[in-house]
N, C-alpha and C positions, 0 to 999 in steps of 0.2 A: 387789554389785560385778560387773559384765563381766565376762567371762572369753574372753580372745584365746588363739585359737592361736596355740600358737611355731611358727615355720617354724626349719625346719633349716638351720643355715649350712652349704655349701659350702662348700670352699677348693679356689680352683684354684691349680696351679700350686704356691711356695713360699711363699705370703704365709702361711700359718701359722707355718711356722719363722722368715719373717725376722719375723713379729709377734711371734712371742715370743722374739726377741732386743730388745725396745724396752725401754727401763727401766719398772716396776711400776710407775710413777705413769700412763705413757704406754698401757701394756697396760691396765691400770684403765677410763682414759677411752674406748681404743679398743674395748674389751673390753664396755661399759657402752653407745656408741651402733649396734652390731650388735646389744646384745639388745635394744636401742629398734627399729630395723629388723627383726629378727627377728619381735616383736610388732605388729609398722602403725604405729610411729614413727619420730619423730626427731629423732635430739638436736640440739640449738643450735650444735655444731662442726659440725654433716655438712650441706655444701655441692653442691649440682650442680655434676659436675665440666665443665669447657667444652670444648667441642667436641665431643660426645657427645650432644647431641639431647634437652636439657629433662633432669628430673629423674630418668631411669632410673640415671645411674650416678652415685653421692655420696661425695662424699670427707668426710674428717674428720683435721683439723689438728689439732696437738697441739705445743706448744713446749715443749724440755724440756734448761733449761743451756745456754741459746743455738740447740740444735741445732731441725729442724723434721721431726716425724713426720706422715706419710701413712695412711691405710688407702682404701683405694676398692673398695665395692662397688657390686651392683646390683640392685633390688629388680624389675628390669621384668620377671625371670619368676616367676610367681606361687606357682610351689610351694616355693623356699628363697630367702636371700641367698645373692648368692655374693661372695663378698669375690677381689677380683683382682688387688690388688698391696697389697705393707704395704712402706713403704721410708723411708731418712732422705735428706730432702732435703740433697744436700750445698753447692750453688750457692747463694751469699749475694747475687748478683745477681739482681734480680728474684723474683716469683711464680709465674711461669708453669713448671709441671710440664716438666720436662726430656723432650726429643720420645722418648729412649730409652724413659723411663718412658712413656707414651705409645701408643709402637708396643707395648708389652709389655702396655699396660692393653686394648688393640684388641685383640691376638690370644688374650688370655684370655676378653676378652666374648665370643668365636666358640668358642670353649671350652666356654662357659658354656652357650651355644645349644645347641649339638652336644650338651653333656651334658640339660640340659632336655630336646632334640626327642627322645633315645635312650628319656627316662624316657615322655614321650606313644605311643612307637608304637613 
């Protein structure tokens, strides 16, 4: 059998603490397509999130008692995930990721860089 390296998750920001406020079932699945991403996969929840330029940055839904969980990371730097927002969707209106969550998912991927470029040089 292959043997993949794990890449080390990141967390920027808070998404760790508010992931692990999501209920066990939700932590599970979300918990489960980062170690897919961690290893060079992908689980079948984690979607490229739109407006972010093709498949670097992937969300993953999770429905749980009506409510709708988030995680979004992004695999486009090669030496970890970084996971950059975990949150509950609260708008029962539509799909589309609230522009707050959004601006907050932007300034974490610049985050992301910053920490990446710091580890290159």
């Amino acid at each position: 059998m292959e043997h993949r390296s794990i890449k080390p998750l990141a967390w920027i920001g808070s998404s760790k603490s508010d992931l692990q406020d999501f209920p066990e079932s939700v932590k599970d699945l979300m918990g489960f397509a980062l170690y897919l991403a961690q290893t060079g996969g992908k689980h079948p929840a984690a979607k490229p999130l739109k407006g972010f330029g093709g498949a670097g940055v992937l969300e993953v839904v999770d429905d749980h008692h009506g409510d709708t969980y988030r995680a979004v990371y992004t695999v486009r730097f090669g030496d970890a995930v970084y996971v950059l927002h975990a949150f509950q969707k609260k708008s029962k209106i539509g799909i589309a990721t609230p522009q707050r969550d959004i601006d907050l998912i932007k300034t974490r991927l610049q985050r992301a860089l910053e920490h990446h470029a710091g580890k290159k040089g």
